[in-house]
PDB file with one MODEL, atoms N, CA, C and O in Angstrom:
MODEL        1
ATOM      1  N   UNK A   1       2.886   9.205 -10.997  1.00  0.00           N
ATOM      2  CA  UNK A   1       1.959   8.329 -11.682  1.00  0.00           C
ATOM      3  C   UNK A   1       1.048   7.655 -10.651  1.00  0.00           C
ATOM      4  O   UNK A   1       1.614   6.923  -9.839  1.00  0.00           O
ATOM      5  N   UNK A   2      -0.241   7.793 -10.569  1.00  0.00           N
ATOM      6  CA  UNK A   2      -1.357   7.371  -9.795  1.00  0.00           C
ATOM      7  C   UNK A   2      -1.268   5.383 -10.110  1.00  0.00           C
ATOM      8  O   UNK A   2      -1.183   4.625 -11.076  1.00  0.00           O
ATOM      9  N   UNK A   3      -1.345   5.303  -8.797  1.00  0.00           N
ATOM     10  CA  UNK A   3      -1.450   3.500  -9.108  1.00  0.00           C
ATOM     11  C   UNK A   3      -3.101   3.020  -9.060  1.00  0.00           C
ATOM     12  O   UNK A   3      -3.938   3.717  -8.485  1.00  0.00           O
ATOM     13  N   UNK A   4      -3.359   2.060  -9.571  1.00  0.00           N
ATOM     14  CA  UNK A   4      -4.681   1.404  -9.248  1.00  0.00           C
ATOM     15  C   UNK A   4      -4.546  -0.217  -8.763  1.00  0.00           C
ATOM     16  O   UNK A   4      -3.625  -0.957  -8.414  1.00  0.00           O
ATOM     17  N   UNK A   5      -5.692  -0.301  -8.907  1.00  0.00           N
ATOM     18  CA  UNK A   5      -5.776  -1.827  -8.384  1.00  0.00           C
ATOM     19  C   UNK A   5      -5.352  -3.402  -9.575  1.00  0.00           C
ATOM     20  O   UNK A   5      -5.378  -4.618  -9.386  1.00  0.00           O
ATOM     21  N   UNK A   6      -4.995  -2.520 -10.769  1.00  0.00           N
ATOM     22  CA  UNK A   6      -4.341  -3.762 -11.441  1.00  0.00           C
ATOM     23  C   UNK A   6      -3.035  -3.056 -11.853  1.00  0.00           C
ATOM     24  O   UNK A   6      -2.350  -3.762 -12.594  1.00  0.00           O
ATOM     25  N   UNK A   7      -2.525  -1.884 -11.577  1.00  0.00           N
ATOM     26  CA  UNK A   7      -0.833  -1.444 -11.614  1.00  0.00           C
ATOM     27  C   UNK A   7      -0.632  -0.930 -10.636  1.00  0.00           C
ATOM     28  O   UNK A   7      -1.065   0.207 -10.450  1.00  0.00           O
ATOM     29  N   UNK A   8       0.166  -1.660  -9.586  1.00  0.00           N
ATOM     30  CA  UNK A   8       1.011  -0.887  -8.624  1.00  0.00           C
ATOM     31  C   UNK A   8       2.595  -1.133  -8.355  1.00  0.00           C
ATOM     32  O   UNK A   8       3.349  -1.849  -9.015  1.00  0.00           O
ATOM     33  N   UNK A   9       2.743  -0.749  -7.795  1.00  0.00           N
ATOM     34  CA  UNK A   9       4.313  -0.892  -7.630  1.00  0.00           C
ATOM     35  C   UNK A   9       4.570  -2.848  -7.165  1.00  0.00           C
ATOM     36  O   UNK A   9       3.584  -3.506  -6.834  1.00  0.00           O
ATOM     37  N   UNK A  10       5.778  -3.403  -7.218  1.00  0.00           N
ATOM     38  CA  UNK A  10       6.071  -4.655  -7.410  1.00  0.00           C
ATOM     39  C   UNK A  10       6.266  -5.226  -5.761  1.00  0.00           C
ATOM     40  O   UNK A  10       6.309  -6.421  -5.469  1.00  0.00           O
ATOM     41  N   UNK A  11       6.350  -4.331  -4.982  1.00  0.00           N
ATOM     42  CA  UNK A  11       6.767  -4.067  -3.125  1.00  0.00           C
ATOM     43  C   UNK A  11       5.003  -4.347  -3.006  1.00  0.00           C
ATOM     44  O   UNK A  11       4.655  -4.345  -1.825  1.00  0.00           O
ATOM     45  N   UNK A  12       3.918  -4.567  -3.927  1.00  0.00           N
ATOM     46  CA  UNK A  12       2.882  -4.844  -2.974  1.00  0.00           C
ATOM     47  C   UNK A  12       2.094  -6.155  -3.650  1.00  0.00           C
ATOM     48  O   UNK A  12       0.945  -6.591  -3.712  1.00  0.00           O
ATOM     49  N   UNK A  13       3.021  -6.399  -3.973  1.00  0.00           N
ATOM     50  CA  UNK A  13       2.265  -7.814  -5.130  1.00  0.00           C
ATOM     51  C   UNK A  13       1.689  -9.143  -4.111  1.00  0.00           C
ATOM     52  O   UNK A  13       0.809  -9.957  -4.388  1.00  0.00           O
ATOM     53  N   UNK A  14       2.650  -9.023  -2.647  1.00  0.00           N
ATOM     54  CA  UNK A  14       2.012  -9.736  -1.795  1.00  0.00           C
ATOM     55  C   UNK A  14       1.403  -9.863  -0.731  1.00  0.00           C
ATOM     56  O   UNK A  14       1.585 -10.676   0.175  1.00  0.00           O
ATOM     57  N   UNK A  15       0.522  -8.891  -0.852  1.00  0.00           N
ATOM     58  CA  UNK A  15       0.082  -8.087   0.466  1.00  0.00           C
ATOM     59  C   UNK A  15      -1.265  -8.742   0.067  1.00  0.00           C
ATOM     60  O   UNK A  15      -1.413  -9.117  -1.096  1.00  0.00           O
ATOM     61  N   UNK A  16      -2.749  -8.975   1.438  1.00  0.00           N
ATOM     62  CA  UNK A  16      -3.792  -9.184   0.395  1.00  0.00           C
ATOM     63  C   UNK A  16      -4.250  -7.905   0.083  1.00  0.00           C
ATOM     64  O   UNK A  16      -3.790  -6.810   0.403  1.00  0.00           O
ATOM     65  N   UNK A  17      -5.511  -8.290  -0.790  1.00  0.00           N
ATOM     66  CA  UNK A  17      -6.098  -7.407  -1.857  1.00  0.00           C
ATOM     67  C   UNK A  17      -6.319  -5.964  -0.661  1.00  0.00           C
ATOM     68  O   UNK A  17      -5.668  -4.934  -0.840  1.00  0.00           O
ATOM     69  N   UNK A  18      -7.150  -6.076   0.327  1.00  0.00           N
ATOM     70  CA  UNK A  18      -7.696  -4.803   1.565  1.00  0.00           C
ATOM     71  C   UNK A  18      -6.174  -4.424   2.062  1.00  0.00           C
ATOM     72  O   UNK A  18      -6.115  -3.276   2.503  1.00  0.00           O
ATOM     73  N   UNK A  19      -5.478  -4.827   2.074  1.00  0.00           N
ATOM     74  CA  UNK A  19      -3.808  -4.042   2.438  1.00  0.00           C
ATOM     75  C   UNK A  19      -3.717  -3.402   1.262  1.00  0.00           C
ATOM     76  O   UNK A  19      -3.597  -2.185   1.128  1.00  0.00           O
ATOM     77  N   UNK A  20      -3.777  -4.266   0.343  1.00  0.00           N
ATOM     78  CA  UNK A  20      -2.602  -3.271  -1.368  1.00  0.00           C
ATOM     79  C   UNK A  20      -3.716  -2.330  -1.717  1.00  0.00           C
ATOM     80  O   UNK A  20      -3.320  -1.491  -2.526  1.00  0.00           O
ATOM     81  N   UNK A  21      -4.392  -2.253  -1.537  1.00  0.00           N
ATOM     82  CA  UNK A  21      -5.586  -1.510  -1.639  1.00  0.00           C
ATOM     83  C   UNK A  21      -5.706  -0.310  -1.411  1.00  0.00           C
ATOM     84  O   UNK A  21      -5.958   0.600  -2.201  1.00  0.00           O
ATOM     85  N   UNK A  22      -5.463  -0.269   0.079  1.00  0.00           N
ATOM     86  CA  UNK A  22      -5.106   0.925   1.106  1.00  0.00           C
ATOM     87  C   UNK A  22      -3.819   1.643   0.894  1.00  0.00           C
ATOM     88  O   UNK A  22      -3.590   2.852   0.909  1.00  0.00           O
ATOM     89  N   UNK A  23      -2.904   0.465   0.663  1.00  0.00           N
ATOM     90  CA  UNK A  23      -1.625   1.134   0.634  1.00  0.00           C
ATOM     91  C   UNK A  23      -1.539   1.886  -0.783  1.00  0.00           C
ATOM     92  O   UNK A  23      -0.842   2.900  -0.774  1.00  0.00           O
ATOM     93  N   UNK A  24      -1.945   1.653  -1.593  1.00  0.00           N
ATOM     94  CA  UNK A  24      -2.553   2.144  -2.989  1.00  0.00           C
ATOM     95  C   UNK A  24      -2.856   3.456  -2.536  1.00  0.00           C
ATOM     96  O   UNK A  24      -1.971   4.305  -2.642  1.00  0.00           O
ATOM     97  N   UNK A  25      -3.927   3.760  -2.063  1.00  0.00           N
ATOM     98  CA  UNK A  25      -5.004   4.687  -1.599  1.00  0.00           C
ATOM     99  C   UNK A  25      -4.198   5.879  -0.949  1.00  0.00           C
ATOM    100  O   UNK A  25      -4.533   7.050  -1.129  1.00  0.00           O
ATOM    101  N   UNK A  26      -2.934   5.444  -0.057  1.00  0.00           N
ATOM    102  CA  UNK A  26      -2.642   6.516   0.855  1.00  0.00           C
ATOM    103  C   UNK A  26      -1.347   6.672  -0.133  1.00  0.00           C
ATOM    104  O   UNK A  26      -0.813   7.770   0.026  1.00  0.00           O
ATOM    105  N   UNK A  27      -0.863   6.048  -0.874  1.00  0.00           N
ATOM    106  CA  UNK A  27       0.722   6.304  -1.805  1.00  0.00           C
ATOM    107  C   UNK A  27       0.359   7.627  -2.702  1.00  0.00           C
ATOM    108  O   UNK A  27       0.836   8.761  -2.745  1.00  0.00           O
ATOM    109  N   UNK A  28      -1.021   6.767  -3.607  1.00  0.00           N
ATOM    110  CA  UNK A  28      -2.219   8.332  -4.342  1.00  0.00           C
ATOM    111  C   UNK A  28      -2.455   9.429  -3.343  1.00  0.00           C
ATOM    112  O   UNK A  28      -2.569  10.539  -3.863  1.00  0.00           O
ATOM    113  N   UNK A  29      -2.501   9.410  -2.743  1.00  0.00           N
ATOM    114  CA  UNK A  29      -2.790  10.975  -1.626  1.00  0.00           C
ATOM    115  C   UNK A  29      -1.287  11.468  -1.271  1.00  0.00           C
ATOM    116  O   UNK A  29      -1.092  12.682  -1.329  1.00  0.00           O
ATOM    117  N   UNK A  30      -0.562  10.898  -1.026  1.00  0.00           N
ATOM    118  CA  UNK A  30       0.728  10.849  -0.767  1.00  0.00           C
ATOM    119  C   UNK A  30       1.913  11.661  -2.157  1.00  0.00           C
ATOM    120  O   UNK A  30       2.836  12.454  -1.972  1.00  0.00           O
ATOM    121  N   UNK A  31       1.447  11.121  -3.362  1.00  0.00           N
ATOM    122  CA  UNK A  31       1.544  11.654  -4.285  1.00  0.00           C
ATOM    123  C   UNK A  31       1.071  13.081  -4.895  1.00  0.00           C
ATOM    124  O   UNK A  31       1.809  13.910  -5.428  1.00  0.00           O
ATOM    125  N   UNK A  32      -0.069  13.157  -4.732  1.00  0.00           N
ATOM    126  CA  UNK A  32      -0.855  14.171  -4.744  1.00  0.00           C
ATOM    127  C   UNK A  32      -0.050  15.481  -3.658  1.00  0.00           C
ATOM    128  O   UNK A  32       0.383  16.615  -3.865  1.00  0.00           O
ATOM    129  N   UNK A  33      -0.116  14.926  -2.924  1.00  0.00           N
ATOM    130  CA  UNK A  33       0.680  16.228  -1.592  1.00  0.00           C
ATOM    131  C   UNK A  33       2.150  16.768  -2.759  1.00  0.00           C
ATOM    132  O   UNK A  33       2.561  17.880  -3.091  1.00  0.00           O
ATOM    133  N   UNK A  34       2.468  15.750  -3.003  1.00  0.00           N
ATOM    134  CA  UNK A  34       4.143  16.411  -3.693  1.00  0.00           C
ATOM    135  C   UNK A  34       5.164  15.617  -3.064  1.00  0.00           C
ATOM    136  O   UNK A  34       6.309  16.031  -2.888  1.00  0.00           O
ATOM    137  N   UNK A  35       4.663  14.219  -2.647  1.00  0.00           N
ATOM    138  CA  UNK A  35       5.801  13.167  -2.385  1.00  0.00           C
ATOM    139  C   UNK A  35       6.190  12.279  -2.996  1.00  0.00           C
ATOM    140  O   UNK A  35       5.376  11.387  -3.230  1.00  0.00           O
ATOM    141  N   UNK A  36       8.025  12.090  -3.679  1.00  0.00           N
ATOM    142  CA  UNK A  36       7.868  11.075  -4.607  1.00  0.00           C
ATOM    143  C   UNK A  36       8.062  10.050  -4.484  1.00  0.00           C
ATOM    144  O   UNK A  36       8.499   9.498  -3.474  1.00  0.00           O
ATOM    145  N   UNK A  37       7.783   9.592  -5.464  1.00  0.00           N
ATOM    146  CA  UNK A  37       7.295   7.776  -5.561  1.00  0.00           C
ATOM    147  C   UNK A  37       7.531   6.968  -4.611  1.00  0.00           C
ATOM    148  O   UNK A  37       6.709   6.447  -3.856  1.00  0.00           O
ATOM    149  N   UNK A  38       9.000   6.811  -4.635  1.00  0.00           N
ATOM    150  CA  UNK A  38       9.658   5.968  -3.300  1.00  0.00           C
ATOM    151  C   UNK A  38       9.269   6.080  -1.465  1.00  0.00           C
ATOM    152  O   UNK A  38       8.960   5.371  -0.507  1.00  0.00           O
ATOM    153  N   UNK A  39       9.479   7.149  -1.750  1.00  0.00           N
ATOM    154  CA  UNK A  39       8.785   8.284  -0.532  1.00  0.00           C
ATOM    155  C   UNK A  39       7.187   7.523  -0.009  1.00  0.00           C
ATOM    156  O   UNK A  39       6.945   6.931   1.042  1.00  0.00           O
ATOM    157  N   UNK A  40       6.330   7.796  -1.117  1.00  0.00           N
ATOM    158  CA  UNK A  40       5.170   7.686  -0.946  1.00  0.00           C
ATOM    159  C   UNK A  40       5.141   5.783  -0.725  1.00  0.00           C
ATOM    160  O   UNK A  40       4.897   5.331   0.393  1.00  0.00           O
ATOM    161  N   UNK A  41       5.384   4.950  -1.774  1.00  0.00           N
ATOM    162  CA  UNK A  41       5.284   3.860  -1.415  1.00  0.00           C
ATOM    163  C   UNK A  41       5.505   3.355   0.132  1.00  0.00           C
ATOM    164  O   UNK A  41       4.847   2.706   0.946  1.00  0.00           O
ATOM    165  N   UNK A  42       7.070   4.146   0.091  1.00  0.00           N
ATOM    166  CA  UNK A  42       7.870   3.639   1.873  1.00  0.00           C
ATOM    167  C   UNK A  42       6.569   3.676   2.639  1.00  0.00           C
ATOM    168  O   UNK A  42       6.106   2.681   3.197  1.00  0.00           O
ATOM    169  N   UNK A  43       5.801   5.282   2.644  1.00  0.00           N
ATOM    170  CA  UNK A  43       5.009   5.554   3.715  1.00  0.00           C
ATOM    171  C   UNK A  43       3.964   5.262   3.828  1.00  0.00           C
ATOM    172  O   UNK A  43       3.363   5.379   4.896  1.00  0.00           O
ATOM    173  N   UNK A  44       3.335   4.697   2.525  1.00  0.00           N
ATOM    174  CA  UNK A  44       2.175   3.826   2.515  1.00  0.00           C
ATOM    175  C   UNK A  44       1.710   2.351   2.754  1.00  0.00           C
ATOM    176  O   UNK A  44       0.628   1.789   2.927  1.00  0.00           O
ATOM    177  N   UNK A  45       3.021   1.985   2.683  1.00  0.00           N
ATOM    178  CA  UNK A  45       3.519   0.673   3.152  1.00  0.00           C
ATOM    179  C   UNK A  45       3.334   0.267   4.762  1.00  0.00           C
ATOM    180  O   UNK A  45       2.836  -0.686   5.362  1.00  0.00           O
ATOM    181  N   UNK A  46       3.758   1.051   4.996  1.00  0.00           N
ATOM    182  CA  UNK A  46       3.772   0.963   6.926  1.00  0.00           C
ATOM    183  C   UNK A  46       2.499   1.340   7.553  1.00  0.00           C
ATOM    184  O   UNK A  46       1.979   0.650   8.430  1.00  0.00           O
ATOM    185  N   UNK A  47       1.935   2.562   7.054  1.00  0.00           N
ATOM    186  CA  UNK A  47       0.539   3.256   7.447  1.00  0.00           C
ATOM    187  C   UNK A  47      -0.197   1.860   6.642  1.00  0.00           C
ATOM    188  O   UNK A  47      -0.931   1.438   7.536  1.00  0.00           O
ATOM    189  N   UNK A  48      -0.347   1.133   5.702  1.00  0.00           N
ATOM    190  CA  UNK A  48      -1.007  -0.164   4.926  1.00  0.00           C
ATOM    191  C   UNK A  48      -1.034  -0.945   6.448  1.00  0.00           C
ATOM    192  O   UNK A  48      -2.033  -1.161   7.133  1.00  0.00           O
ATOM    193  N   UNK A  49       0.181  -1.246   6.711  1.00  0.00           N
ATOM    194  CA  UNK A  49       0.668  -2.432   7.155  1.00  0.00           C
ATOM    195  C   UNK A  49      -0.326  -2.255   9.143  1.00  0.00           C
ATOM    196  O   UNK A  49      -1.051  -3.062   9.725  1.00  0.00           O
ATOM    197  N   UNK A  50       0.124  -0.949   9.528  1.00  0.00           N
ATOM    198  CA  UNK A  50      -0.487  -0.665  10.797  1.00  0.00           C
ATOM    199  C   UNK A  50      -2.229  -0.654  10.720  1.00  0.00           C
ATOM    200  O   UNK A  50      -2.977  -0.890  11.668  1.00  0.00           O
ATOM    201  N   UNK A  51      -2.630  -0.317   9.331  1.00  0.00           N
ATOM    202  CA  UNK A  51      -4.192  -0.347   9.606  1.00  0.00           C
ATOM    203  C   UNK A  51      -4.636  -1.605   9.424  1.00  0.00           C
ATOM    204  O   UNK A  51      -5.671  -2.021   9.945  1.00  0.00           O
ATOM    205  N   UNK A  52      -3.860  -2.314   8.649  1.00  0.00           N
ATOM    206  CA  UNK A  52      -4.064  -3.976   9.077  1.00  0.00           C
ATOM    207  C   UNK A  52      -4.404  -4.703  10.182  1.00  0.00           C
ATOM    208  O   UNK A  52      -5.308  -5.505  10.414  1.00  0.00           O
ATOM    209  N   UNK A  53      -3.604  -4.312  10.741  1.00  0.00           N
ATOM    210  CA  UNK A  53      -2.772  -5.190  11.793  1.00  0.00           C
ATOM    211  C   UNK A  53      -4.242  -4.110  12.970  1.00  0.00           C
ATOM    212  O   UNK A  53      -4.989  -4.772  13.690  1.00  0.00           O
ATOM    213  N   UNK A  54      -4.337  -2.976  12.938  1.00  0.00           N
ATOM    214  CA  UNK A  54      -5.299  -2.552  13.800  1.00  0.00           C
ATOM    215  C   UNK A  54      -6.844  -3.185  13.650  1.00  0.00           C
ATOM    216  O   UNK A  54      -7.629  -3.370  14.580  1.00  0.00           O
ATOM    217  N   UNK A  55      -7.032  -3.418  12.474  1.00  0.00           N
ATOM    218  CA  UNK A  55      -8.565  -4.049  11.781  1.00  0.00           C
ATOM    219  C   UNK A  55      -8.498  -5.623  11.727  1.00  0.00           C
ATOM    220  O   UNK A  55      -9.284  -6.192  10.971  1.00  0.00           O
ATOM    221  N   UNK A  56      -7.581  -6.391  12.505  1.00  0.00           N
ATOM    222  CA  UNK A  56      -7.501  -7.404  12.784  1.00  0.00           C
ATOM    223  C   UNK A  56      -7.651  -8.321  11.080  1.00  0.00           C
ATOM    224  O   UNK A  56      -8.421  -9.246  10.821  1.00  0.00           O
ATOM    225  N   UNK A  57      -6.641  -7.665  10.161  1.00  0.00           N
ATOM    226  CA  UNK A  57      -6.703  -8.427   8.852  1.00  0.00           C
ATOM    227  C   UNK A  57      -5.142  -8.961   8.638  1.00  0.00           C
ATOM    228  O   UNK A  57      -4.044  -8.777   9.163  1.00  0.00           O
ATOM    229  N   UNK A  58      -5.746  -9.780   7.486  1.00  0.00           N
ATOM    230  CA  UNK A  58      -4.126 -10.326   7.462  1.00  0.00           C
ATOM    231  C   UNK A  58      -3.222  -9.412   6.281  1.00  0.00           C
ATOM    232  O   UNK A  58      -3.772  -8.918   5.297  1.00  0.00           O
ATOM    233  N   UNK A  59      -1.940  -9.300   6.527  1.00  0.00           N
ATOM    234  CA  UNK A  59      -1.237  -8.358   5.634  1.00  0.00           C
ATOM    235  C   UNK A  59      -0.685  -9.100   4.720  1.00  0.00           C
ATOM    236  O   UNK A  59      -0.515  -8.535   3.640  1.00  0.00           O
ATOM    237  N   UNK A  60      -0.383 -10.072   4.794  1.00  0.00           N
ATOM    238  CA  UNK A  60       0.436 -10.661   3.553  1.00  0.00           C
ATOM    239  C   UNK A  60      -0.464 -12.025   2.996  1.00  0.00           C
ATOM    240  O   UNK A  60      -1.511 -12.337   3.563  1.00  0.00           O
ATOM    241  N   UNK A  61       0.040 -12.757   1.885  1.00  0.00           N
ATOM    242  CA  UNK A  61      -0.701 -13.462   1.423  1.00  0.00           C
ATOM    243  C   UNK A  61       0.296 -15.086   1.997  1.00  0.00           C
ATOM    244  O   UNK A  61       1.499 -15.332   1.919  1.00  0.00           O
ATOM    245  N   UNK A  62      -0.624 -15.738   2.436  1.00  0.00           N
ATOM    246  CA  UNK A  62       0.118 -17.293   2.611  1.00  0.00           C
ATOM    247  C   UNK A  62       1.543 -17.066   2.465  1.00  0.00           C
ATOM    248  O   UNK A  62       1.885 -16.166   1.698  1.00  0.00           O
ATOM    249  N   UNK A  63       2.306 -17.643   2.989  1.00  0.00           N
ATOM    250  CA  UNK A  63       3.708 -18.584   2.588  1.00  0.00           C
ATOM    251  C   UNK A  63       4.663 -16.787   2.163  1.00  0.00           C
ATOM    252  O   UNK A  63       5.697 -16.870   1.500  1.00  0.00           O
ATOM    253  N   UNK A  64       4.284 -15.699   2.513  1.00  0.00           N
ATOM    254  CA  UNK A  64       4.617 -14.535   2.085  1.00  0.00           C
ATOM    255  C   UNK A  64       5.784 -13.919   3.521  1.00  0.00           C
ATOM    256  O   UNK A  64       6.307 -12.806   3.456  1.00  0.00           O
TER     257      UNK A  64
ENDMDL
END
């Protein structure tokens, strides 16, 4: 099941919007290849989390 920007999995509810976004973005491609769900979240999560952290943004939201 393809996520968007107002349903995604509950692991990104506190990320900001340009993280959950991405991590969105690469879980859908991730999916698409033939990886499931869990799979894809795990790995979109971290690849989210590193292009953050490389683009000098913040990954989580306040108090998170």
């Amino acid at each position: 099941m393809p996520w968007t920007k107002e349903d995604y999995p509950d692991s990104l509810k506190n990320f900001m919007a340009p993280v959950r976004e991405k991590a969105i973005e690469i879980a859908n491609a991730l999916l698409k290849d033939g990886y499931e769900e869990g799979r894809a979240i795990s790995i979109a999560t971290a690849q989210a989390k590193e292009w953050a952290e490389d683009h000098d943004k913040q990954v989580r939201k306040k108090g998170h």
